[in-house]
MARMARNU-215810 format. One record per residue (C-alpha): residue number from 1; residue in one letter; chain; x, y, z. Coordinates in steps of 0.1 Angstrom, whole numbers, plus 5000, padded with zeros to 4 digits. Example, Ala and Ser with C-alpha at 12.3 -4.5 7.8 and 13.67 -1.06 7.14 Angstrom:
// MARMARNU-215810
NODE  loza  guti  gukol  east  north    up
NODE     1     A      A  5123   4955  5078
NODE     2     S      A  5137   4989  5071
//
This chain:
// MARMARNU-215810
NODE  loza  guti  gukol  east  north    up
NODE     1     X      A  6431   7438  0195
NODE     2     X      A  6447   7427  0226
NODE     3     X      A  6457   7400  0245
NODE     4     X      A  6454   7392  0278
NODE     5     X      A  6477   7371  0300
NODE     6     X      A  6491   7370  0331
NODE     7     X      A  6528   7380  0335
NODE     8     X      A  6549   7363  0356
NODE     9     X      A  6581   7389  0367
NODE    10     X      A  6581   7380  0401
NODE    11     X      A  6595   7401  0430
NODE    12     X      A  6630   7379  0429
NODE    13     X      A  6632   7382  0393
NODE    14     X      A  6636   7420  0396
NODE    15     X      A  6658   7414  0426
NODE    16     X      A  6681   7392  0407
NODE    17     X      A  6681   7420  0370
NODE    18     X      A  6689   7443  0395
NODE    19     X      A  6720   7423  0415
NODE    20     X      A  6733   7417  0377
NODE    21     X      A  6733   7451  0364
NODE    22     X      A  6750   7461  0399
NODE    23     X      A  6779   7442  0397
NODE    24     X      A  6782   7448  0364
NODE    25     X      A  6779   7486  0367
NODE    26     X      A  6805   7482  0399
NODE    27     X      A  6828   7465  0389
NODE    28     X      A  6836   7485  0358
NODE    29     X      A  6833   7520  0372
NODE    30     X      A  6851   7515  0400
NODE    31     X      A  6882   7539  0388
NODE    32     X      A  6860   7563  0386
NODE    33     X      A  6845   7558  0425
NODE    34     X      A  6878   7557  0437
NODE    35     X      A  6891   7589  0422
NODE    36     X      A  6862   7608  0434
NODE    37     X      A  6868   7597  0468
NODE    38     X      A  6904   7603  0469
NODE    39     X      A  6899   7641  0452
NODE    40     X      A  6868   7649  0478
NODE    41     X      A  6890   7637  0510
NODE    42     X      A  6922   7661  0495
NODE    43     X      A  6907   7690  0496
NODE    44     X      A  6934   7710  0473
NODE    45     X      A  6944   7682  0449
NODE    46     X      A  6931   7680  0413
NODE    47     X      A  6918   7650  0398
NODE    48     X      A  6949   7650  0376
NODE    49     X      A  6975   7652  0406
NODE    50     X      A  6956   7621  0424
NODE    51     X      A  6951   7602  0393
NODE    52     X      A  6993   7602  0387
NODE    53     X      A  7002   7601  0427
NODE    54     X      A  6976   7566  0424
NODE    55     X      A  6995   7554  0389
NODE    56     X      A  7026   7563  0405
NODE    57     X      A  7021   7537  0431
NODE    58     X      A  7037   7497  0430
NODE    59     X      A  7009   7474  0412
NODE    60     X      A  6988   7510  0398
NODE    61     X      A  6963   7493  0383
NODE    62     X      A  6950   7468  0406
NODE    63     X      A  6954   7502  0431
NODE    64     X      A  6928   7519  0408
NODE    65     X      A  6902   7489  0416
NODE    66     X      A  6912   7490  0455
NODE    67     X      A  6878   7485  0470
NODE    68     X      A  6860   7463  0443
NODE    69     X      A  6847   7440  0468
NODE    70     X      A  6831   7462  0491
NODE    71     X      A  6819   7483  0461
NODE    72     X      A  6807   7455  0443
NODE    73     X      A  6786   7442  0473
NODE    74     X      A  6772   7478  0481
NODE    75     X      A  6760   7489  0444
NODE    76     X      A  6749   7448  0436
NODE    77     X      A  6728   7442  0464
NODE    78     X      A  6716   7478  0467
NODE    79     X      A  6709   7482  0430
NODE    80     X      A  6686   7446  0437
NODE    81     X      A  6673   7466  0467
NODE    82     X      A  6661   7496  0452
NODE    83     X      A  6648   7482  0419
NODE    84     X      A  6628   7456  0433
NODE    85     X      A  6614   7478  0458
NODE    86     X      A  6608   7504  0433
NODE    87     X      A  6592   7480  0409
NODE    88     X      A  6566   7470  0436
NODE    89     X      A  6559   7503  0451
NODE    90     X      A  6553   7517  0414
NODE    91     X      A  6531   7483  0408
NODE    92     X      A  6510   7494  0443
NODE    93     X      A  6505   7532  0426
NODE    94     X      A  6495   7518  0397
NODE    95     X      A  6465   7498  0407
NODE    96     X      A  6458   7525  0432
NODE    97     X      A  6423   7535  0424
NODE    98     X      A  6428   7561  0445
NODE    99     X      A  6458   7576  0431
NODE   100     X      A  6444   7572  0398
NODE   101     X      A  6414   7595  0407
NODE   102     X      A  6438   7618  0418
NODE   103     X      A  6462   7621  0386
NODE   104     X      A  6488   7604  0404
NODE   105     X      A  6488   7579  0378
NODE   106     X      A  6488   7589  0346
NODE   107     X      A  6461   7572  0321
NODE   108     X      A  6481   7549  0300
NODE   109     X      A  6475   7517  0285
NODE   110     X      A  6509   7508  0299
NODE   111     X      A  6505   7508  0335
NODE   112     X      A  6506   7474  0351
NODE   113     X      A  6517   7459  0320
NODE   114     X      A  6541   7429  0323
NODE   115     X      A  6549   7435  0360
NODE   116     X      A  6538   7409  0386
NODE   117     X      A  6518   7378  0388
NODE   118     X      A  6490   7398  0400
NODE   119     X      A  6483   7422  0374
NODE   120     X      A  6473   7421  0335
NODE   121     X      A  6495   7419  0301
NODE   122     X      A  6486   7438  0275
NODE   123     X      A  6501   7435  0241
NODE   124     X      A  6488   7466  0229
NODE   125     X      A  6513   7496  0249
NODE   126     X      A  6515   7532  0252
NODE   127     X      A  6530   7549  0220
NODE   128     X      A  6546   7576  0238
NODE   129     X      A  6567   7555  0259
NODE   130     X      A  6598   7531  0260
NODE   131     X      A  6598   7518  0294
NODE   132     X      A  6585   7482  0305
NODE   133     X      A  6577   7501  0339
NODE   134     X      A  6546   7519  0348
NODE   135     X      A  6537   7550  0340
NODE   136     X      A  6528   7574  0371
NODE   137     X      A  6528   7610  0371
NODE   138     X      A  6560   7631  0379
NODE   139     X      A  6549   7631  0417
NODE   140     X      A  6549   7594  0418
NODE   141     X      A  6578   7586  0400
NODE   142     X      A  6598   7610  0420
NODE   143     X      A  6580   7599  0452
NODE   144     X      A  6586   7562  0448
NODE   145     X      A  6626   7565  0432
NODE   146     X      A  6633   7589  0468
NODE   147     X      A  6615   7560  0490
NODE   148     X      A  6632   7531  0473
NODE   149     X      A  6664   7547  0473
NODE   150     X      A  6664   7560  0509
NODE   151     X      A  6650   7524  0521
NODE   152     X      A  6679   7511  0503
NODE   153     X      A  6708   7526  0512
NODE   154     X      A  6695   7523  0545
NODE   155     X      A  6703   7485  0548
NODE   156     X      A  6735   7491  0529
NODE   157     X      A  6754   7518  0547
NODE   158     X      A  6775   7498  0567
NODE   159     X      A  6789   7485  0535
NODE   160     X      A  6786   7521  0523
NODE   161     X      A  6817   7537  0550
NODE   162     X      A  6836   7498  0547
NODE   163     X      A  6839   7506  0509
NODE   164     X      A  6847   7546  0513
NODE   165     X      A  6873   7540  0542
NODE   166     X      A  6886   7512  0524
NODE   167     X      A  6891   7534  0492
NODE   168     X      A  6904   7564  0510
NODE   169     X      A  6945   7570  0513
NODE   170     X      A  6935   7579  0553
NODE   171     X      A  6929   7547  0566
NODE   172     X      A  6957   7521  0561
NODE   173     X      A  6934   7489  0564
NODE   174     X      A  6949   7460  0549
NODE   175     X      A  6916   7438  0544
NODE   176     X      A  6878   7444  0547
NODE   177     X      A  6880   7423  0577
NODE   178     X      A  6907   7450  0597
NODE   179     X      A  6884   7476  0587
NODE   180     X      A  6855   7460  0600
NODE   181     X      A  6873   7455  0632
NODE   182     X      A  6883   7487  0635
NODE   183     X      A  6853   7507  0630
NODE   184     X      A  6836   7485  0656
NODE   185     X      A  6862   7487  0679
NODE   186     X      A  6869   7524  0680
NODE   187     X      A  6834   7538  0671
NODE   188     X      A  6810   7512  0677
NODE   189     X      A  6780   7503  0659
NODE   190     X      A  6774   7543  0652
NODE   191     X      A  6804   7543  0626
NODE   192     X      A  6791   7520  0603
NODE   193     X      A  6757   7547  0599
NODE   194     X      A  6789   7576  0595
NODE   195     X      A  6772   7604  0571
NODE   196     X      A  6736   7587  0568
NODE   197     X      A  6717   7615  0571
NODE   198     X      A  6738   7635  0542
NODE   199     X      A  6735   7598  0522
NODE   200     X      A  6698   7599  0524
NODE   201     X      A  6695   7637  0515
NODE   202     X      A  6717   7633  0488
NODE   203     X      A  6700   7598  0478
NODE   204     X      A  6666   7604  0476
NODE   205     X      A  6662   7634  0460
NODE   206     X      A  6692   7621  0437
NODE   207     X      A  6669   7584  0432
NODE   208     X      A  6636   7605  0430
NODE   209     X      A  6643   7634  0406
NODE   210     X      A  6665   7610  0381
NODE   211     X      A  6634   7587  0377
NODE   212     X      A  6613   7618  0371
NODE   213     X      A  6643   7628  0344
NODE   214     X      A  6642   7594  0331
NODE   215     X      A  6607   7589  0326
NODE   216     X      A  6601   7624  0312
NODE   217     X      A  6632   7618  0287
NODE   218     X      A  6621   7587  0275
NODE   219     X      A  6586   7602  0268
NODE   220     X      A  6597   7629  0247
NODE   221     X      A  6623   7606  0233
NODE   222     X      A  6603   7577  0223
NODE   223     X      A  6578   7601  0201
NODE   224     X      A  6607   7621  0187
NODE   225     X      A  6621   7587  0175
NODE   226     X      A  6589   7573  0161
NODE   227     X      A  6581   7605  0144
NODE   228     X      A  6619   7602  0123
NODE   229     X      A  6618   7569  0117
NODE   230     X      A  6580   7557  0122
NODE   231     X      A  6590   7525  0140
NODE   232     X      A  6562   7505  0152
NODE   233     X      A  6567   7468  0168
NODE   234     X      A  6540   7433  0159
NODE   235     X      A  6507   7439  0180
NODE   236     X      A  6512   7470  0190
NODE   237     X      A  6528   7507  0182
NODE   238     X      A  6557   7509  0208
NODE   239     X      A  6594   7518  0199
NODE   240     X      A  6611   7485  0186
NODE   241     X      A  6639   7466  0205
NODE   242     X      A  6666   7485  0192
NODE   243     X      A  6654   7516  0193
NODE   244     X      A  6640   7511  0228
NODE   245     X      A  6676   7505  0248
NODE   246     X      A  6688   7534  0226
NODE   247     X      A  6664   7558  0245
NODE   248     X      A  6671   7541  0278
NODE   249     X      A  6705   7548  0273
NODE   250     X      A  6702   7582  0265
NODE   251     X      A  6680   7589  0286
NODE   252     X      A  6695   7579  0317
NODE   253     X      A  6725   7596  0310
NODE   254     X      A  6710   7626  0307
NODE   255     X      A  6689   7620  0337
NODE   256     X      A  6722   7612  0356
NODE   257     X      A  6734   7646  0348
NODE   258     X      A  6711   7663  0355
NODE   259     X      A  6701   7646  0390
NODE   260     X      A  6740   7645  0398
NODE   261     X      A  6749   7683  0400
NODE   262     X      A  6716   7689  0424
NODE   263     X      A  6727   7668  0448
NODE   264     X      A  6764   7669  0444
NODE   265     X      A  6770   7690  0476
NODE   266     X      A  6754   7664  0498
NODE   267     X      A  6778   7637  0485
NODE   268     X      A  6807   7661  0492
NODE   269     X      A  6799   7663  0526
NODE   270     X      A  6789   7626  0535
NODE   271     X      A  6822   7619  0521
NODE   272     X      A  6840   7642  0543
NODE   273     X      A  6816   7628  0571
NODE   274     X      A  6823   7589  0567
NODE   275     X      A  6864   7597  0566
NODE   276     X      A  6866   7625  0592
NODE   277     X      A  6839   7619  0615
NODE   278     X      A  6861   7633  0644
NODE   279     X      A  6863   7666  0624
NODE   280     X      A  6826   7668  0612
NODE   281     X      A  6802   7663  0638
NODE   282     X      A  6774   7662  0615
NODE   283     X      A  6760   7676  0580
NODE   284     X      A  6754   7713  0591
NODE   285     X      A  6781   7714  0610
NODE   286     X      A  6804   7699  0581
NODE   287     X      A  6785   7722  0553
NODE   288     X      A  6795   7753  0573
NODE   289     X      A  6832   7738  0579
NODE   290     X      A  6839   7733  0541
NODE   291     X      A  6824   7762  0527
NODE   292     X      A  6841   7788  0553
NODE   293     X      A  6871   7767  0553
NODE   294     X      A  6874   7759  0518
NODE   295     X      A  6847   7782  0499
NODE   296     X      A  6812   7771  0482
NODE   297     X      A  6833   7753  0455
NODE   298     X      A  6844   7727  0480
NODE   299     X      A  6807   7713  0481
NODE   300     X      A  6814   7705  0442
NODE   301     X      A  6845   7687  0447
NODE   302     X      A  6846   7653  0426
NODE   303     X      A  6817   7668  0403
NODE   304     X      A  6825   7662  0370
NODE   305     X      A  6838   7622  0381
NODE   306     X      A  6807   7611  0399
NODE   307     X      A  6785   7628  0372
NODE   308     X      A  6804   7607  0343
NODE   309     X      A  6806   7577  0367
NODE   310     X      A  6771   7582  0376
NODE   311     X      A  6756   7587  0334
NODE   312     X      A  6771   7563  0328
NODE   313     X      A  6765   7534  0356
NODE   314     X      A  6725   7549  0357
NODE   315     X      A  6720   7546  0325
NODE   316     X      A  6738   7511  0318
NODE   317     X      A  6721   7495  0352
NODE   318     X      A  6682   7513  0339
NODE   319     X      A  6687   7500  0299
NODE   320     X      A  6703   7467  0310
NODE   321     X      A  6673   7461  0335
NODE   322     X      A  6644   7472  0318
NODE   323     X      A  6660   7452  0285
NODE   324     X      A  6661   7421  0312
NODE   325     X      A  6622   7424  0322
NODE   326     X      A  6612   7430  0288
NODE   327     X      A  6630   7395  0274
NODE   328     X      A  6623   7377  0301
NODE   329     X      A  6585   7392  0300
NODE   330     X      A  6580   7388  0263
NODE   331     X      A  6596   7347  0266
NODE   332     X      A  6571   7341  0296
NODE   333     X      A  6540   7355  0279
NODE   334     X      A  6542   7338  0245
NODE   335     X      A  6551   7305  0261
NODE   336     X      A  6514   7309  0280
NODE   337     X      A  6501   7322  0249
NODE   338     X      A  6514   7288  0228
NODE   339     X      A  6499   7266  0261
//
């Protein structure tokens, strides 16, 4: 049998599991950001060769977290952004009769479960599944991760070029503040939206096919797991806690993967936009640049960094956040089950 309550993850509380796994995510990865960056604006230098000429510097390690700040403001607030956006468009596609006539949304048990004030807990879930999210079909979910994402990054790409000019060797800014000034002063409002349009191309498909990835891994996942190990959880026959942030995790690294090396060119050349933007016009003109300039394999440059950085942050931001809104979900519903 199940139960029926009404959840109580509000809009903010998703905004606020997202700003945590941001930082989090930010501020430990940042290496990693800033050696991508500094191997995509050299061109011809290996990861190796800018990893010792950055070590090599006076105070090396606090050089390798040059841009924290900026980065930490960027991924926090646009990590709240996009998950709390996502979480209500999927919540909209979910109680779309509409959509659901269509096969946008896929008939699960799960979908609205534990999401908003508005909708309806079940205790009784999907067994194929261990997200606490919706489940849509693959056109919604990579519909909805593209629009969040894009929407997102949107409102943060001013602090998008501050925290790439401020980690690039090209610019000798001494504070966030000088940078700021700067930017406006020589370029105007237009230099904070540098490389936008190869940002969005590269987000949103990024955003939109690693949810699709994500979703799709933790399907398969989840039944694989339950048929090894036949884990069930009270009330219901979902994968059990542990094994639940195991698939996440998994998952979401190899959704990051795959997602990264699609879309890698596009972060090449929004790099190259944001620092040189007096050499690059825009992103056809740029693409053409590099790859007669340089060859195709300068639209991979800083691959294999921002797809480790990028398993890695995706999948600890997606398993710490969904863990977040399933806690905080499960706390609120048996305290109005015990009322």
């Amino acid at each position: 049998m199940s139960k029926e309550q009404p959840a109580r993850a509000s809009s903010s509380f998703h905004f606020i599991a997202g700003l945590s796994t941001g930082i989090l995510s930010a501020s430990l990865l940042q290496p990693a950001d800033l050696l991508k960056t500094r191997v995509q604006q050299a061109r011809s230098t290996s990861l190796l060769h800018t990893f010792r000429s950055i070590t090599s510097e006076p105070n090396s390690l606090r050089q390798l977290w040059r841009g924290t700040l900026p980065s930490v403001i960027r991924t926090g607030f646009g990590s709240a952004l996009y998950f709390s956006s996502l979480n209500a468009l999927r919540q909209h596609v979910a109680r779309s009769n509409l959509l659901a006539s269509t096969g946008v949304v896929s008939s699960s048990p799960n979908n609205g479960v534990r999401q908003s004030r508005t909708t309806t807990i079940t205790t009784t879930t999907s067994s194929s599944s261990s997200s606490s999210l919706p489940q849509l079909s693959n056109l919604a979910n990579l519909t909805t991760g593209a629009i969040a994402r894009a929407s997102a990054g949107f409102i943060m790409m001013p602090i998008t070029v501050l925290k790439v000019r401020y980690e690039s060797s090209l610019y000798a800014y001494s504070s966030l503040r000088s940078a700021f000034s700067a930017i406006l002063h020589q370029e105007g409002l237009k230099g904070f939206f540098a490389g936008f349009g190869a940002t969005a191309v590269r987000d949103a498909p990024y955003a939109g096919l690693y949810v699709l990835f994500y979703e799709q891994s933790k399907k398969r996942l989840s039944g694989w797991w339950r048929k090894k190990d036949d884990v069930t959880r009270a009330g219901g026959g979902s994968a059990a806690v542990g094994s639940s942030i195991s698939i996440n995790f998994v998952s979401g690294v190899m959704a990051a993967g795959l997602a990264t090396a699609v879309t890698n060119p596009f972060d090449a050349v929004k790099t190259r936009l944001q620092l040189m933007p007096g050499r690059y016009a825009n992103m056809v003109q740029a693409t053409r640049r590099m790859v007669r300039e340089e060859g195709v394999r300068s639209l991979f440059d800083g691959l294999g960094l921002r797809a480790g950085r990028k398993a890695v942050s995706s999948a600890l931001a997606w398993t710490v956040y969904e863990e977040l809104i399933r806690r905080a979900e499960t706390k609120w519903v048996e305290a109005d089950v015990s009322l």
